[in-house]
N, C-alpha and C positions, 0 to 999 in steps of 0.2 A: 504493500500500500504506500502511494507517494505521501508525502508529506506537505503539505499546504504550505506552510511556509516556506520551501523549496520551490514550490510553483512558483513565488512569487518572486526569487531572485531573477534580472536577468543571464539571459546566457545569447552569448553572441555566436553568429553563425555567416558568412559569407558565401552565398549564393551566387550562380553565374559569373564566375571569374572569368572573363576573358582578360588576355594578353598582349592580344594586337596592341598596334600602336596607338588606337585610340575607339574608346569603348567604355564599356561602364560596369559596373559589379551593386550588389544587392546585401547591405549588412542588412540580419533578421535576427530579432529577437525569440528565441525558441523558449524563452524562460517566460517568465511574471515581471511585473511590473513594468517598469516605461525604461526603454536601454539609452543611454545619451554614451558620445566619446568625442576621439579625435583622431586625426590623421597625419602622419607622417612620413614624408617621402625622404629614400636616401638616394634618388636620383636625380640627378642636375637634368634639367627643362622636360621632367615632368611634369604635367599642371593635372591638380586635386579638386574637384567641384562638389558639393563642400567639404571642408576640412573639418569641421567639425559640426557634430548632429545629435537631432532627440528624434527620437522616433523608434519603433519597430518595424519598418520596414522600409528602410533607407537605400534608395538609388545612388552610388556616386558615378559622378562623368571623369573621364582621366583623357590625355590626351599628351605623349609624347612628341616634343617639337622641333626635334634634331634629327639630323638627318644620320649622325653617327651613332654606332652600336650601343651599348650600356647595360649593365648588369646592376643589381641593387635589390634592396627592399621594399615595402611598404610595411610599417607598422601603425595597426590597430589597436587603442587603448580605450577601456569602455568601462563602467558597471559592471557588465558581465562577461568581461575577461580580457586579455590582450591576445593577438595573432600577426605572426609576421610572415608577411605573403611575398616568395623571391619573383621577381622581375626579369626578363632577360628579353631586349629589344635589339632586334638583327640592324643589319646595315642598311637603308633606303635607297641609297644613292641611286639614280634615275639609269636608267638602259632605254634604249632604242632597238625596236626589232625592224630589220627591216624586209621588204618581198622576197630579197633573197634566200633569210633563214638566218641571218648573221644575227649576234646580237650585240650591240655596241653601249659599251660601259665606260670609256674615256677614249682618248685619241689616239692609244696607241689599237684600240679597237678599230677605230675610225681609217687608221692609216693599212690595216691589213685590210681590212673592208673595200677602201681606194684602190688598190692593186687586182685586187680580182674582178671590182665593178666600177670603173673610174666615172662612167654616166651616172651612174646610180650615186656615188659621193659626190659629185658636182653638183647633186640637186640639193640633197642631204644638208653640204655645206650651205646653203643659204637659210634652212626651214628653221621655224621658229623651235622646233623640238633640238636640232644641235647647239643651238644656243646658250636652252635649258642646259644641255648635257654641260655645257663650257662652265657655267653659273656654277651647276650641283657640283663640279669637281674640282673649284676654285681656279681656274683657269687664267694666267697671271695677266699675259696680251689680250684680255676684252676689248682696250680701247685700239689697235691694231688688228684685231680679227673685225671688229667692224669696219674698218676702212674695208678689208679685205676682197669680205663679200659683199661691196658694192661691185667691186671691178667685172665687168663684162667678160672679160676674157677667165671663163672659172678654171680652164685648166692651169692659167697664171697664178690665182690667186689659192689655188689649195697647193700649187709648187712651194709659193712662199708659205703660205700656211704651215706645211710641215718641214720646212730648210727655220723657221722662225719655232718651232715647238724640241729643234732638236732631231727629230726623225727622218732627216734629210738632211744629203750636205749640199751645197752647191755645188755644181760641176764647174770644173776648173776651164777655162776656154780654153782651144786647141789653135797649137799657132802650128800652120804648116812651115816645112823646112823653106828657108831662104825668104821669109816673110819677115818683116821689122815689127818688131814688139813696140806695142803702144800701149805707152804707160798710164793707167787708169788712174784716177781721180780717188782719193780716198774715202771710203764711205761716211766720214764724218768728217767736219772740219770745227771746232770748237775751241773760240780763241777770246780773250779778252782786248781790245781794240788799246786800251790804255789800263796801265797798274796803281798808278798815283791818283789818290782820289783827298777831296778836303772834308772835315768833318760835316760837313752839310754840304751833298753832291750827290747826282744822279752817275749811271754808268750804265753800260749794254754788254750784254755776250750776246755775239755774232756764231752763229749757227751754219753751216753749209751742209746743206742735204745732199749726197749724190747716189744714195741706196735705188733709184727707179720706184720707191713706194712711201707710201706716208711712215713717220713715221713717231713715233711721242719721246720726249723730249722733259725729263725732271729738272730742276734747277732750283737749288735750296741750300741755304747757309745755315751755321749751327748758332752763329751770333745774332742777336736781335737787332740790332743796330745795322744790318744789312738785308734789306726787306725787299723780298718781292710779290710782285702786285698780285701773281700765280705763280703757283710754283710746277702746272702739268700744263704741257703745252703742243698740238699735234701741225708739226710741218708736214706739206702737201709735198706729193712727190715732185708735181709742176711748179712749187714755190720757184719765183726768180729771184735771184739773186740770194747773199746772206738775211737767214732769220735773226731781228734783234728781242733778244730777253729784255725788258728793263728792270732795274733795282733803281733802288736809294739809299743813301748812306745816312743814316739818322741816329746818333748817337743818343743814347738815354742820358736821365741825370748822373745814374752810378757811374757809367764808363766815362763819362766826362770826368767825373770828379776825380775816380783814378787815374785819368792821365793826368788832371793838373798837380795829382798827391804825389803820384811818381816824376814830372816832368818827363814823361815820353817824346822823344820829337813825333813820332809815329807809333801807327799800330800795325803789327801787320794779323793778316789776317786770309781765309779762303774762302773758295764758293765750290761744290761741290754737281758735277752734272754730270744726267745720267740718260744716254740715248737707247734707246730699244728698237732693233731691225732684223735683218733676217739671221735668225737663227744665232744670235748673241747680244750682247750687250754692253755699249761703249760709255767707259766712264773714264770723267777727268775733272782733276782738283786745278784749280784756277788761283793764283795767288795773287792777292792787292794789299796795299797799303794804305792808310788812312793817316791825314796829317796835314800841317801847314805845310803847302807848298807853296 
């Protein structure tokens, strides 16, 4: 024979546990009286609706928001007991299947994909699902793969696509014998026009693009007092002539006062740029001076 006053403890019970990545479960009161608790997750960006409840027969909504794996808990604490329920959320990251049968999970998917179906990736490359795929797998050239696939000519523009991801190198040109070698133009040219600057003065870094594609272009100092207006910037491959960066030289109250404490004649100082085109990435430290001149 039960005992009534055990009826009326509650006792908790979790009903319809799903796991998916987002779904909902059922805490139920199998005991007496009225069951209240709370909720607590030991995994990072799952979200709990509600965390804590009264009821006997409580709905919660969960919804996992990362796209990366995770293992972990949920604990339950209530009136009528505690339970802790394991977790384990697989990997989401996005695939593309395509009519072929292939199934494409990053680029290097993509580029074995291009070799057996080069029509079939030329389309691919433009559609707004490769995209996605660039986004889901943190994909560093976003702002270079969209110039990319503007270009008309696609079997161009997936060349550089993968000579610029690494998975391609460029072909070296062939010089026939007894032909004169012409010396090519370097694919960056990044130069500071003048080094001596005054403590309240503008300046420019001149750019020359000779890659044949667009391409982005960083330029950022680690001192405050050397400011630029942007710091991300995308030359056209048609751009004429040198691109100019502009800065300013603005000295704060501190660095002021330290050079008057030090008596520095000057400062010296750099600027740091960084260009991104096919298939690597060109960096150079630029040295100036600040001061009465």
């Amino acid at each position: 024979m039960t005992n009534k006053y055990e009826q009326s403890i509650p006792s908790l019970k979790v009903d319809a546990l799903s796991l998916s990545r987002e779904g909902s479960f059922i805490i139920k009161n199998i005991g007496g009286g009225l069951l209240t608790g709370s909720i607590i997750s030991r995994v990072q960006d799952l979200n709990i609706n509600p965390i804590t409840w009264s009821g006997n027969n409580q709905v919660i909504n969960y919804a996992y928001t990362s796209d990366h794996p995770a293992n972990g808990y949920i604990y339950i604490t209530s009136n009528g007991g505690e339970m802790a329920i394991p977790v384990n959320f697989e990997s989401n990251a996005m695939t593309i299947q395509t009519d072929e049968g292939h199934k494409i999970a990053d680029i290097q998917d993509f580029y074995n994909y291009a070799k057996d179906y080069p029509a079939g990736a030329r389309r691919l490359f433009t559609s707004s699902d490769f995209y996605m795929l660039l986004l889901s797998n943190g994909y560093k050239y976003m702002e270079i793969y969209e110039n990319l696939h503007k270009d008309v000519n696609r079997e161009r523009a997936l060349d550089n696509f993968f000579i610029l991801s690494g998975l391609k190198t460029k072909p070296d040109p062939i010089i026939e014998a007894e032909t004169p070698i012409e010396r090519l133009a370097p694919p960056f040219s990044i130069r500071l026009p003048r080094v001596g600057f005054r403590y309240e003065d503008r300046g420019i870094i001149e750019i020359e693009n000779n890659t044949g594609l667009d391409i982005t272009v960083e330029a950022y100092s680690r001192e405050r007092y050397v400011r630029f207006f942007t710091n991300m910037h995308i030359i056209a491959a048609h751009y004429d002539g040198p691109y100019s960066i502009p800065f300013e030289i603005r000295p704060s109250a501190f660095s002021s006062a330290q050079r008057l404490f030090r008596r520095l004649p000057y400062i010296p100082t750099f600027v740091d740029v960084r260009a991104y085109s096919t298939g690597f990435m060109n960096q150079k430290r630029l040295y100036l001076s600040i001061g009465e001149w």
